[in-house]
C-alpha positions in Angstrom: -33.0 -63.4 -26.2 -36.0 -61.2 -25.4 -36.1 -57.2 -25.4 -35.6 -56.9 -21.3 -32.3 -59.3 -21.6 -30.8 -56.6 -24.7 -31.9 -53.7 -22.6 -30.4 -54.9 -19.3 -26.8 -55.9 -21.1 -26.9 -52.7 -22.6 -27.4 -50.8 -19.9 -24.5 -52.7 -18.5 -22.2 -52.2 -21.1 -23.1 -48.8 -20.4 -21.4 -48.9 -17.2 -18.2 -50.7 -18.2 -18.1 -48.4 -22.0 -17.5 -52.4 -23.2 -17.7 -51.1 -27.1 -17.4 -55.0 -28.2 -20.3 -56.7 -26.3 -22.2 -53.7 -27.2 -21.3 -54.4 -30.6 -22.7 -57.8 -30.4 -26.2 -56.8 -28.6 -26.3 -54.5 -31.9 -26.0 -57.4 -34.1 -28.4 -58.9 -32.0 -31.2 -56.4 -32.6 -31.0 -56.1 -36.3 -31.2 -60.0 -36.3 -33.9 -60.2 -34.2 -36.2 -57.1 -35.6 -35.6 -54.9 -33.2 -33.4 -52.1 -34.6 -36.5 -49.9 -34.2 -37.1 -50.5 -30.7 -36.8 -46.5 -29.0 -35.6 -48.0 -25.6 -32.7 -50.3 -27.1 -32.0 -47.0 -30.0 -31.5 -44.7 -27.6 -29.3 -46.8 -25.3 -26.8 -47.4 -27.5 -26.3 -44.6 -28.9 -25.8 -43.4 -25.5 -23.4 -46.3 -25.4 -21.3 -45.2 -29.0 -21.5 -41.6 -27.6 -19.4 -42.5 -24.2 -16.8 -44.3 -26.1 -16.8 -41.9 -28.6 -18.4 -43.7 -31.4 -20.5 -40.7 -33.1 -20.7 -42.1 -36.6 -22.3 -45.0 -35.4 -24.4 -43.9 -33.2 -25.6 -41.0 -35.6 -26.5 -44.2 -38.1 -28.4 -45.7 -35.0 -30.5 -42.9 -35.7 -30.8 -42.7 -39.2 -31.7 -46.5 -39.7 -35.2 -46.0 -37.7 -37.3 -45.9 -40.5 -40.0 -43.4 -39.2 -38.6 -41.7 -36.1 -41.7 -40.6 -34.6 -41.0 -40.7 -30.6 -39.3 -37.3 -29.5 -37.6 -38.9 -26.8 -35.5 -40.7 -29.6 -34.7 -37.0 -31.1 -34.2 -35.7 -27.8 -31.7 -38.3 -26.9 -29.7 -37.8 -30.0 -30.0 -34.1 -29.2 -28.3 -34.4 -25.8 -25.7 -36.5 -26.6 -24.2 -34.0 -29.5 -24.5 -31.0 -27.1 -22.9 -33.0 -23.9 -19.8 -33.6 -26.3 -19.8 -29.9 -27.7 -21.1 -31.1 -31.3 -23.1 -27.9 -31.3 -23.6 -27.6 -34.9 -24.7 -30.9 -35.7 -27.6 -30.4 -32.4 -28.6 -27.1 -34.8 -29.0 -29.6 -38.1 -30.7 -32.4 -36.2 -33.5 -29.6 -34.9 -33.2 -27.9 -38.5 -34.2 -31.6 -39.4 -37.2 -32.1 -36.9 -38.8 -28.8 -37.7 -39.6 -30.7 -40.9 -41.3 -34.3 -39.5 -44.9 -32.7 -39.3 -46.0 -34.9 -36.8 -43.0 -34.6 -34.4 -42.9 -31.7 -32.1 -40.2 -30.5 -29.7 -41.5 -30.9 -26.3 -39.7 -29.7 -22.7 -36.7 -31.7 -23.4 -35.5 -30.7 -26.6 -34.9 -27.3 -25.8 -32.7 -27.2 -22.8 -30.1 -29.1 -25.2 -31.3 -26.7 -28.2 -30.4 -23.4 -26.0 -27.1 -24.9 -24.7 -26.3 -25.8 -28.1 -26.7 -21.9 -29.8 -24.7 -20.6 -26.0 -21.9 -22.8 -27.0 -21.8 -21.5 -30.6 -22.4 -17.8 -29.5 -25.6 -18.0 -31.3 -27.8 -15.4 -29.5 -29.9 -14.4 -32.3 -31.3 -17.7 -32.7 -31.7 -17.8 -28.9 -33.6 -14.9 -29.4 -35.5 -16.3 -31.7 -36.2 -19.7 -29.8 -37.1 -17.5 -26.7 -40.0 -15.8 -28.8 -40.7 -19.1 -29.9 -41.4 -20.6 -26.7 -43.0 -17.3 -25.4 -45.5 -18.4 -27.9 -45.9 -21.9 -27.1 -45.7 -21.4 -23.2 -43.0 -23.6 -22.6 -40.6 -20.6 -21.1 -42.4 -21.4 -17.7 -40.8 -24.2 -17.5 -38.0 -24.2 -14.9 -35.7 -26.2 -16.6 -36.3 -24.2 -20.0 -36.6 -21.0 -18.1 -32.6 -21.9 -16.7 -31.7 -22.8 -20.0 -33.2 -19.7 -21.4 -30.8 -17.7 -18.4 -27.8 -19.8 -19.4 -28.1 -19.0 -23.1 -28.3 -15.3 -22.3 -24.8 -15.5 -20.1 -23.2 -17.7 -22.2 -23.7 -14.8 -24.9 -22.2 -12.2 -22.6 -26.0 -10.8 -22.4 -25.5 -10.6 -18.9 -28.6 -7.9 -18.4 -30.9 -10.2 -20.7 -30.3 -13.0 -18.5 -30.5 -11.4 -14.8 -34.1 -10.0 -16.7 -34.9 -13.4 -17.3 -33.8 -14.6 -13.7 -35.9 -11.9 -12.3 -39.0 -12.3 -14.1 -39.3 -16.4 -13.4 -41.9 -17.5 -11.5 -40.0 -20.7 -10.4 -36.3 -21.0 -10.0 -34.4 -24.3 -9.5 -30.7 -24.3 -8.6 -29.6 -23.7 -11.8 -31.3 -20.8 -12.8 -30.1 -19.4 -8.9 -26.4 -21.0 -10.3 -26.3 -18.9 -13.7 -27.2 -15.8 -12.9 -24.5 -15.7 -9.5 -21.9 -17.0 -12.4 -23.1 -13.6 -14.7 -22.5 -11.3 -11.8 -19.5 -12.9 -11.2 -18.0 -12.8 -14.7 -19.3 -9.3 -15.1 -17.1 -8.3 -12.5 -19.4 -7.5 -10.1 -18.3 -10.3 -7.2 -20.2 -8.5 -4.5 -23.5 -8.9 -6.0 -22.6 -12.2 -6.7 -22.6 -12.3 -2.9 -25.4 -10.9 -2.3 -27.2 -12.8 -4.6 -25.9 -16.1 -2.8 -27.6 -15.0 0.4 -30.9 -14.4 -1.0 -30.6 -17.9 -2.8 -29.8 -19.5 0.8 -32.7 -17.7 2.6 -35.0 -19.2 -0.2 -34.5 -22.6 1.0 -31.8 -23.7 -1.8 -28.8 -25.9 -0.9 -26.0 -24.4 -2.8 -24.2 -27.1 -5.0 -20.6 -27.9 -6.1 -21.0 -25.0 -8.9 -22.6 -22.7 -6.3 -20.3 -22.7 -4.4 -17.0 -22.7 -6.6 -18.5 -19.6 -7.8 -19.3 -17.7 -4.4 -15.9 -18.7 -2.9 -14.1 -17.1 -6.1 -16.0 -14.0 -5.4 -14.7 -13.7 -2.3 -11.1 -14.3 -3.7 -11.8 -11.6 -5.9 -12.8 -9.1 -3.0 -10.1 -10.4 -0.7 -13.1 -10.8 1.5 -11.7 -13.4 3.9 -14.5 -13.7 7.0 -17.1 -14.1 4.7 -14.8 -17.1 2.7 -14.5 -18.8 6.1 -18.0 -17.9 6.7 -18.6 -20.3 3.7 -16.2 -22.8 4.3 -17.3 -23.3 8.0 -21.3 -24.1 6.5 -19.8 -26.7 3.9 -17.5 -28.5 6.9 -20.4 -28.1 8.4 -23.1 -30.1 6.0 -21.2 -32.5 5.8 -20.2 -32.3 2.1 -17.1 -33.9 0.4 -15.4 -31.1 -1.5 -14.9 -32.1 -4.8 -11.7 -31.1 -7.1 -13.6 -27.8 -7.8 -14.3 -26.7 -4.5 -11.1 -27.4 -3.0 -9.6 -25.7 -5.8 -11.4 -22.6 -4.8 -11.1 -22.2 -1.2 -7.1 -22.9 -1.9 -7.1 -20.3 -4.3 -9.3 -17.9 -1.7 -6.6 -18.8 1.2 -3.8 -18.1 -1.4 -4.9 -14.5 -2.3 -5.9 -13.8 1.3 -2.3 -14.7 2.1 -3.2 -17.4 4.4 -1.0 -19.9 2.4 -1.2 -22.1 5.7 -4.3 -23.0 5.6 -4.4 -23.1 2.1 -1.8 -25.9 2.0 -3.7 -27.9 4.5 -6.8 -28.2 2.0 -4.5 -28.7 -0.6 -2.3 -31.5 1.3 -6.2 -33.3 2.4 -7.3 -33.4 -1.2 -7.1 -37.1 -2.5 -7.2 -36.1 -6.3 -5.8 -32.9 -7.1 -7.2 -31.8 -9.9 -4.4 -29.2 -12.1 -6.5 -26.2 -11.0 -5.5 -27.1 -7.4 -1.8 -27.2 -8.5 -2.2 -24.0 -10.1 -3.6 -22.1 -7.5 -1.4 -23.1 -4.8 1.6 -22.1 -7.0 -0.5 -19.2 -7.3 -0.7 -18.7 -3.8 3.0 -18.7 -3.3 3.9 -17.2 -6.2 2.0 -13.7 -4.7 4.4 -13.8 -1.7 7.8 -14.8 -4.2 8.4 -17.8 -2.7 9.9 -19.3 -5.7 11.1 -22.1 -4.0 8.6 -23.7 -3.0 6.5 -23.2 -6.0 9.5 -25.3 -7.6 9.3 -27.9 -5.2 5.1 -27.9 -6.1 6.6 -28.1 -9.7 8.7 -31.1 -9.6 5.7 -32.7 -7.3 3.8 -32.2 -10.4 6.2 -34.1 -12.4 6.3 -37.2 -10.1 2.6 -37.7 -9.9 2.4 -37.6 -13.8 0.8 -34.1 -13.9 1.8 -31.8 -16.7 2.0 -28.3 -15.7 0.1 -25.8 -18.0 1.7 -22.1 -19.0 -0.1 -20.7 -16.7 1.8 -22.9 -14.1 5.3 -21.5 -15.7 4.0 -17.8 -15.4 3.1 -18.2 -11.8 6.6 -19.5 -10.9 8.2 -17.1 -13.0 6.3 -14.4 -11.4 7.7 -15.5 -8.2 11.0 -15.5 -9.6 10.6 -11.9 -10.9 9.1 -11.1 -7.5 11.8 -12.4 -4.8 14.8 -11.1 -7.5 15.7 -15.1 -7.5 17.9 -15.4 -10.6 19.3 -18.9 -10.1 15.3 -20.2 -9.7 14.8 -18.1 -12.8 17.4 -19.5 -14.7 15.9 -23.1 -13.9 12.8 -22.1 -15.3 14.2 -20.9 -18.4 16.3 -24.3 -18.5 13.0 -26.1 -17.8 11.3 -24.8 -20.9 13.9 -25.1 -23.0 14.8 -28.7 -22.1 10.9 -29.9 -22.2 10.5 -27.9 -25.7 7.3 -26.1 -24.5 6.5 -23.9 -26.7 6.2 -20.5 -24.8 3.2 -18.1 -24.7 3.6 -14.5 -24.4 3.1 -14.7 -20.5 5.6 -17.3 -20.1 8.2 -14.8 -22.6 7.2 -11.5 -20.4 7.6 -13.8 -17.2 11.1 -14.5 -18.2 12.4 -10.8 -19.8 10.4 -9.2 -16.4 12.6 -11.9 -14.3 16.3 -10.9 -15.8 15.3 -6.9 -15.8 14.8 -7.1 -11.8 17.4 -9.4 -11.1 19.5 -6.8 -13.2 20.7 -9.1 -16.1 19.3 -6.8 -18.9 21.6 -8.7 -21.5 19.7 -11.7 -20.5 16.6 -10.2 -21.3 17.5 -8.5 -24.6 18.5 -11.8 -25.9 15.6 -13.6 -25.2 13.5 -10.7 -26.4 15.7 -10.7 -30.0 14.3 -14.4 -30.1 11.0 -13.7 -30.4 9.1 -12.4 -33.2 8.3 -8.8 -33.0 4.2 -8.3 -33.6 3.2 -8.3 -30.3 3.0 -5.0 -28.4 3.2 -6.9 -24.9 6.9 -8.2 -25.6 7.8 -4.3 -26.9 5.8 -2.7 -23.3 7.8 -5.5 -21.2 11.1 -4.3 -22.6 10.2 -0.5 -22.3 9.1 -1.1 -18.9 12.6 -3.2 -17.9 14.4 -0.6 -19.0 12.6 1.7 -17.0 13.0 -0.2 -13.8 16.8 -0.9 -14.3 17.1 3.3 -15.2 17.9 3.1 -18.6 15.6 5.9 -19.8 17.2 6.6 -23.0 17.4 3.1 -24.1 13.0 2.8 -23.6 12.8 5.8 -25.5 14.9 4.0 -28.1 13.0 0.9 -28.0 9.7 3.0 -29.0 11.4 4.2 -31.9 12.2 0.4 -32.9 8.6 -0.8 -32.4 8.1 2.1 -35.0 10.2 0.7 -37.4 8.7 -2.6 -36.7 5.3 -1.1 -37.7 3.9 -2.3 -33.9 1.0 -0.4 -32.7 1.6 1.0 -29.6 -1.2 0.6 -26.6 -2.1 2.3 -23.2 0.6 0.8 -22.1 3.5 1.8 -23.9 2.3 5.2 -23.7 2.2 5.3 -19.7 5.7 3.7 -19.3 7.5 6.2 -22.5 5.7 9.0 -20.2 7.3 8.2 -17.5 11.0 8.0 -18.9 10.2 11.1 -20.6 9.7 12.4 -16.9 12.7 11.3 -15.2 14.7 12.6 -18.4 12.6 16.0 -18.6 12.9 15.6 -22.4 10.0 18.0 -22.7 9.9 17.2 -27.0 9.5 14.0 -26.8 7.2 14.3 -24.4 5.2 16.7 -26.7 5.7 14.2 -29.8 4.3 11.0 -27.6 1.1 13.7 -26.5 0.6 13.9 -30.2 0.9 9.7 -30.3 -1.7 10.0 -27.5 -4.2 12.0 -28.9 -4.2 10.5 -32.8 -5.2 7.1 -31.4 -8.0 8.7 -29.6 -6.1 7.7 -25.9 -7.4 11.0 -24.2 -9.8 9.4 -22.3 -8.1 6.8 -20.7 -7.3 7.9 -17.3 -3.9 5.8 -16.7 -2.3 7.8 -19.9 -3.4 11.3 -19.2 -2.0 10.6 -15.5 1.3 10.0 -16.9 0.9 12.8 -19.3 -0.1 15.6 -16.6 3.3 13.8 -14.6 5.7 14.2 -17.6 4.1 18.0 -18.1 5.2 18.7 -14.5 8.3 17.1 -14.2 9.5 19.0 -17.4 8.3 22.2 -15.8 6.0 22.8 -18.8 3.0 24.1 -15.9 0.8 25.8 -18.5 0.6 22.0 -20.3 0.4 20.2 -17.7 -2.7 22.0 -16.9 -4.7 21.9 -19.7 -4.0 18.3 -19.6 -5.1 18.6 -16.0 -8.8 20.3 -17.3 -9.6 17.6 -19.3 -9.1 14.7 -17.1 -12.5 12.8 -17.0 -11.8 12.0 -13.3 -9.3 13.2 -10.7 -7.6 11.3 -8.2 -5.3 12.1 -5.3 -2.3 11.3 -8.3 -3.9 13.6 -10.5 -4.1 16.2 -7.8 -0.6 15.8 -6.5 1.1 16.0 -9.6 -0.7 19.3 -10.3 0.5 20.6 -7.1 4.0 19.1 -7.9 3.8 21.2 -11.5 3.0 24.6 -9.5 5.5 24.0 -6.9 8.3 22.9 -8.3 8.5 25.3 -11.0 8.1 28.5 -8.2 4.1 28.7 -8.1 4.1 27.9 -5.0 0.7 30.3 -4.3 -0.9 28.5 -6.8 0.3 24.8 -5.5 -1.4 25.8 -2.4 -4.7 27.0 -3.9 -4.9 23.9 -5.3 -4.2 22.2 -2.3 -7.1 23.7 -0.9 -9.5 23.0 -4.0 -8.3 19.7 -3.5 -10.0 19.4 -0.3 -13.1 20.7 -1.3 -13.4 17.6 -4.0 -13.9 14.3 -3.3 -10.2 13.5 -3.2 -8.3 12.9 -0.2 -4.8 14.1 0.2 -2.2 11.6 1.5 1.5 11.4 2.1 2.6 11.8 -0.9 0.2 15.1 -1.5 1.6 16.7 1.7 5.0 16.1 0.8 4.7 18.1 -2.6 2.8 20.7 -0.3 5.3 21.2 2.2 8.3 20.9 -1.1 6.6 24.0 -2.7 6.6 26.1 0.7 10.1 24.9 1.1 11.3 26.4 -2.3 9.7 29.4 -1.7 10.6 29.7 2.1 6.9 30.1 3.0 8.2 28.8 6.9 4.6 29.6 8.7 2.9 28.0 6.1 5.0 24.6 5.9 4.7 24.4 10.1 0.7 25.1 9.4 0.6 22.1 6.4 3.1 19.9 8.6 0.7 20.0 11.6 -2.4 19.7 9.3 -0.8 16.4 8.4 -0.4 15.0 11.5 -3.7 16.4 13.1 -6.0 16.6 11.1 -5.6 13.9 8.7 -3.7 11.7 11.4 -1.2 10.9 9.0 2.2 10.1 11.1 5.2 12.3 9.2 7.7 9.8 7.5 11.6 11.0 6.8 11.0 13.2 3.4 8.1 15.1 5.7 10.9 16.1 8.0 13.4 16.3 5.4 11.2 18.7 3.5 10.8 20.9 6.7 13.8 20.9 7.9 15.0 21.7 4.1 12.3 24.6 4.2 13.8 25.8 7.7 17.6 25.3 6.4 16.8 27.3 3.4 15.5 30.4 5.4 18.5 30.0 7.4 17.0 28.7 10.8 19.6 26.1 10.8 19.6 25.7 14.6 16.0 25.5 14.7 16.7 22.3 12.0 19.0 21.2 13.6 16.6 20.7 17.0 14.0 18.8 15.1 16.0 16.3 14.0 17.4 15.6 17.8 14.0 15.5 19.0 12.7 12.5 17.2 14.9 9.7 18.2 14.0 7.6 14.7 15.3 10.6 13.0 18.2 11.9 14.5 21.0 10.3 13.0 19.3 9.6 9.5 22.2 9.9 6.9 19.5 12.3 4.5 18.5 14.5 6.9 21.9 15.2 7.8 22.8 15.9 4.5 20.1 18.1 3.6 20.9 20.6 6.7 24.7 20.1 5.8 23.9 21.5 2.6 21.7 24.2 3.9 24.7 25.3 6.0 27.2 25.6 3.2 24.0 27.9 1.5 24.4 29.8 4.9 28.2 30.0 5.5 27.4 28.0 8.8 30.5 26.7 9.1 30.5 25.5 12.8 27.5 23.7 12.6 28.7 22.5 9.4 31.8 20.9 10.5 29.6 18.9 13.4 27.1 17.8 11.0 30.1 16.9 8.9 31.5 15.0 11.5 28.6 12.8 12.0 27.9 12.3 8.0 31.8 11.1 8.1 31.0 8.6 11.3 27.6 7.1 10.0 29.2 6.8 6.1 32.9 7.2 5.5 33.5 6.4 2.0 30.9 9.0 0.8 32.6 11.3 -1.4 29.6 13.8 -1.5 30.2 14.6 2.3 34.4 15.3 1.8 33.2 17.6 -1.8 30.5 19.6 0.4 33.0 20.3 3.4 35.8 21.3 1.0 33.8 23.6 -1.3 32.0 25.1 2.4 36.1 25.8 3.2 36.4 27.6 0.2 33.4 29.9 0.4 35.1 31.3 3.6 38.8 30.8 1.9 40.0 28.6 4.5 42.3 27.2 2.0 44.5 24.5 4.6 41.4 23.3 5.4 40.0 23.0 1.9 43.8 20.9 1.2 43.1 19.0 4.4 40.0 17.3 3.3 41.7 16.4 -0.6 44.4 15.1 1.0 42.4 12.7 3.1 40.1 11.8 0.4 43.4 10.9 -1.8 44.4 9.0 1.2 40.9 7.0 1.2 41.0 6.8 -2.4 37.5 8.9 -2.5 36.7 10.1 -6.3 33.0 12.6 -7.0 31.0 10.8 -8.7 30.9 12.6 -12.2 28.1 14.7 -13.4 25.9 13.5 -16.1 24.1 16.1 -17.9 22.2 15.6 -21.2 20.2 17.7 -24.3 17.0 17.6 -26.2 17.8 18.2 -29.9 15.5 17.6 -33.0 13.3 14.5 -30.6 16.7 13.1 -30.1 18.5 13.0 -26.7 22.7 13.2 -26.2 23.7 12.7 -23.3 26.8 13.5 -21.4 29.4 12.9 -18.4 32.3 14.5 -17.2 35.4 13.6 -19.0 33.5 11.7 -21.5 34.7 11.5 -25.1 32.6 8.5 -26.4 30.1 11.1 -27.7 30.3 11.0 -31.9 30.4 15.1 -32.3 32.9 15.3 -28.8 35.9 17.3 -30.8 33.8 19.8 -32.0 31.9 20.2 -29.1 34.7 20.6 -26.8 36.3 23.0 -29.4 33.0 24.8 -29.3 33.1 24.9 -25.2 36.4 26.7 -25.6 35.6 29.2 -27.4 32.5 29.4 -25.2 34.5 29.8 -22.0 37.1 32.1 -23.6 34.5 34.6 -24.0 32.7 33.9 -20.7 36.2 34.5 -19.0 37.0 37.9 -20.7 33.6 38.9 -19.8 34.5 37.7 -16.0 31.6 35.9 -15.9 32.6 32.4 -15.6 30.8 30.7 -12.2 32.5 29.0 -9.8 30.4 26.1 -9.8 30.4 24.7 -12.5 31.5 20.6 -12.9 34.7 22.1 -14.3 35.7 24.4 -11.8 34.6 21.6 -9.0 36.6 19.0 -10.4 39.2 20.9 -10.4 39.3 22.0 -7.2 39.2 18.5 -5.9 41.3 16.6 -8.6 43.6 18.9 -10.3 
């Protein structure tokens, strides 16, 4: 058997990965001379290489008795780098350097340089680069894209657009690599940009291309120019390949044009799991749970194992649509295939059970886990935040104390904002402290929540010098400023800052106006709130929503223009029966002793909702003002007859960081005895200075229930 018969069997077995007859052909050429033939060497260990042979092809290798052909070193070279063996490519060069009359040539360095990218190796890049500076060899196109690869696969994302810039021939690759760096560098528009240039050069994007381009425009939600794309690969002619597909469904997904985005996901033959995932995805960002099951047991059919990141998509849905009973599949799903859950999978599931309300749920899966991470600890603070359970977030932080977890960002921002709803001002303080010790006074999300908590506690002179030394200011920034001022009775200093607001490059919106017209509500400025109001509307063609007309008709009830309210609200049809706004000018009339207007408001409140208590309390104690004492029996006895209670009063204190908390009639509280003991002796003395108010929850309750 001649050297062309060996070749041409091995090429074959090649083709088939037939590890026995290439076995035999080996046999063959050490019987017959020829294990230092370079053409048979370097086809079998190709060969050993695709069926995963490596120790015998490296021995291939080492049997050549004086390996003088670089082509031989070269193949060896590629092989290790095409299956990731990165550090044994480094010793084989290590060992070339040292043959004197071998020398690397054009194709030893594109698998050198991806060899030190996929180790991270960018000093010896470096020095390879200088290297081939020297010896001219960086001109080459394919070294040159190498060289640009290397750079990105190091994160040197500057180094390699440099590179890309400075070549004086590019080749798809090079064009390929340095769209990928702008891409991974967050910058998807460049990426973009970058495309078109490479097009007008006369370059036919590839599969890699364009997977690339169309994830950029995923990324900017820029659907024309996606379709743009897609309608030039429909129209080449090109088969789109796992990758491709994968994209455009993910593009179509995020766009929300799940439609079309099923259709190329239906029309691919073989769907890759990146397909899967992005459909699931793509549903998953409109909570339609159900389907993304339905894509789940698909999976399962065709043989396809779904990845965690499949599980936190679905779960995400879950969380998003409130869909408990899907949830509660997931978590069986899990449990019954004994995946072993990531932290996304573990938020997924505590987020799902905190919006669907089941917080037990999610405290026992949370005791499950082991405690190190902070992400598990911000999920939980953040549940309880969203189910209203301030005190017990607050109380979580003090755990991950204990625990010895660091807090992050995060966990700042969300103890902020229960600190905020709960105005407990020291703990607020102690948290700020938190803040600034791990050097967190420059991240913009914290100090926001930070300037918020200031206000809402009413601590203005804080919440400014927080304000000051925000490195940028938003419209939230601004707005919670003007928020601080007006709701604590600066309302002439809210408003200057309303109108340094619009001198920067921040532009007010609803939500700004609304704190605007609040703080000429509270301090009756009536011209002023008419002025901001139609500013709103005209100006910044903002169209008023129901808390802009609640605020002005508060701000008109409040300076007793009642009637004048009252007219607003019947001119705007979408308005005029809203259960709020009827509510807020009901209670401005009680303020005003308008006791005819009162009882029609009353009447309507009563039609639109009657098993509000708030409505019969408010009428009663309006009766009482004016001593119309049947009329103040009337309404108990009707809302004994509708079995109406008030809804009792919760009230709570800030003492030494801790927070107690109270409600009417409550005696769970440890201290209650004394404190109730210490209330009497409080009120005695109140009562013999006849000072005691007449509405207080006491006197209220009493009124209506004793």
């Amino acid at each position: 058997m001649d050297f062309a018969k060996l070749l041409s069997i091995l090429r074959k077995c090649m083709t088939t990965k037939s590890i026995r007859q290439g076995k035999l052909i080996h046999q063959k050429m050490v019987t017959l001379g020829l294990q230092d033939n370079i053409a048979l060497c370097k086809n079998l260990i190709n060969l050993y290489f695709s069926c995963q042979y490596y120790d015998l092809a490296k021995l291939i290798f080492q049997r050549v008795e004086n390996p003088l052909d670089i082509s031989l070193w070269n193949c060896l070279l590629a092989a290790y780098t095409k299956n990731h063996m990165y550090m044994e490519a480094l010793e084989l060069f290590d060992r070339l350097l040292r043959y004197p009359f071998v020398k690397p040539d054009s194709f030893t360095y594109p698998s050198l340089l991806k060899a030190c990218g996929g180790l991270g190796e960018a000093s010896y890049g470096r020095e390879i680069h200088a290297h081939l500076i020297k010896s001219g060899y960086v001109f080459d196109i394919v070294v040159g894209s190498s060289l640009v690869g290397l750079y990105a696969k190091c994160n040197l994302f500057s180094c390699a657009i440099q590179l890309f810039d400075e070549m004086p021939e590019r080749d798809v690759a090079s064009w390929n690599t340095v769209i990928s760096c702008f891409y991974q560098c967050g910058n998807a528009k460049k990426a973009l940009e970058l495309f078109g240039k490479m097009r007008d050069s006369g370059f036919e994007p590839n599969s890699v291309t364009l997977t690339t381009v169309i994830s950029s425009c995923a990324r900017l939600l820029d659907l024309e120019r996606g379709k743009e794309i897609h309608r030039v690969i429909i129209k080449s002619g090109m088969v789109l390949d796992g990758f491709v597909s994968s994209a455009l469904i993910d593009m179509y997904g995020k766009c929300g044009c799940l439609d079309i985005a099923k259709d190329i996901f239906e029309q691919t033959p073989k769907k890759p799991l990146v397909a899967w995932n992005c459909m699931i995805a793509g549903y998953s960002s409109v909570g339609d749970s159900k389907r993304c099951i339905e894509l789940l047991k698909r999976m399962n059919l065709e043989g396809i194992k779904p990845t965690l990141t499949t599980l936190s998509s679905i779960l995400m849905a879950c969380s998003r649509a409130a869909q408990l009973r899907h949830g509660r599949f997931m978590h069986g799903y899990v449990i019954r295939n004994s995946i072993k859950a990531d932290i996304f999978v573990i938020s997924g599931l505590i987020d799902l059970y905190f919006k669907c309300g089941r917080v037990h749920s999610a405290e026992t899966v949370f005791e499950m886990l082991p405690k190190e991470n902070v992400v598990c600890w911000n999920v939980m603070i953040s549940g309880y935040l969203t189910v209203g359970n301030y005190f017990e977030a607050l109380h979580m932080y003090d755990e991950m104390n204990v625990a010895g977890v660091k807090p992050d960002a995060v966990t700042f921002s969300s103890l902020l904002s229960a600190c905020s709803q709960l105005a407990a001002l020291e703990k607020g303080k102690e948290i700020h402290n938190c803040v600034s010790e791990r050097g967190l006074e420059t991240n913009e999300v914290v100090m926001g929540a930070l300037l918020d908590m200031y206000a809402k506690c009413g601590a203005v002179d804080e919440a400014r010098i927080v304000f000051n030394k925000l490195p940028e200011r938003d419209v939230v920034s601004w707005t919670s400023m003007i928020t601080a001022y007006g709701s604590n009775g600066q309302a002439l200093e809210a408003l200057r800052l309303f109108g340094e607001m619009q001198q920067s490059n921040a532009k007010p919106d609803a939500v700004t106006f609304l704190e605007v017209l609040s703080a000429c509500s509270h301090a009756g400025l009536v011209d002023k709130g008419y002025y901001y109001f139609n500013q709103m509307t005209i100006k910044f063609g903002i169209n008023p929503r129901i808390e802009h007309c609640s605020c002005l008709i508060d701000l008109l009830g409040r300076a007793g223009r009642l009637r004048e309210a009252y007219s607003i609200l019947h001119s705007n049809r979408e308005i005029t029966e809203d259960v709020g706004l009827l509510s807020t000018l009901f209670s401005a009339c009680h303020l005003h002793k308008d006791l005819e207007l009162g009882e029609e408001i009353a009447k309507l409140l009563i039609k639109k909702d009657p098993d509000d208590p708030s409505t019969y309390v408010t009428l009663s104690n309006m009766y009482a003002s004016v001593k119309k004492w049947d009329k103040v029996r009337t309404v108990r006895l009707k809302m004994k007859e509708l079995g109406l209670k008030k809804n009792p009063g919760c009230s709570w204190i800030e003492i030494d960081k801790r927070i107690q908390s109270f409600f009417v009639k409550d005696q769970s509280h440890p201290e209650a005895e004394a404190i109730h003991e210490c209330l009497t002796i409080l009120t005695s003395h109140m009562e013999k200075d006849e000072i005691l108010p007449l509405n207080i929850e006491e006197s209220t309750s009493f009124q209506l229930e004793g």
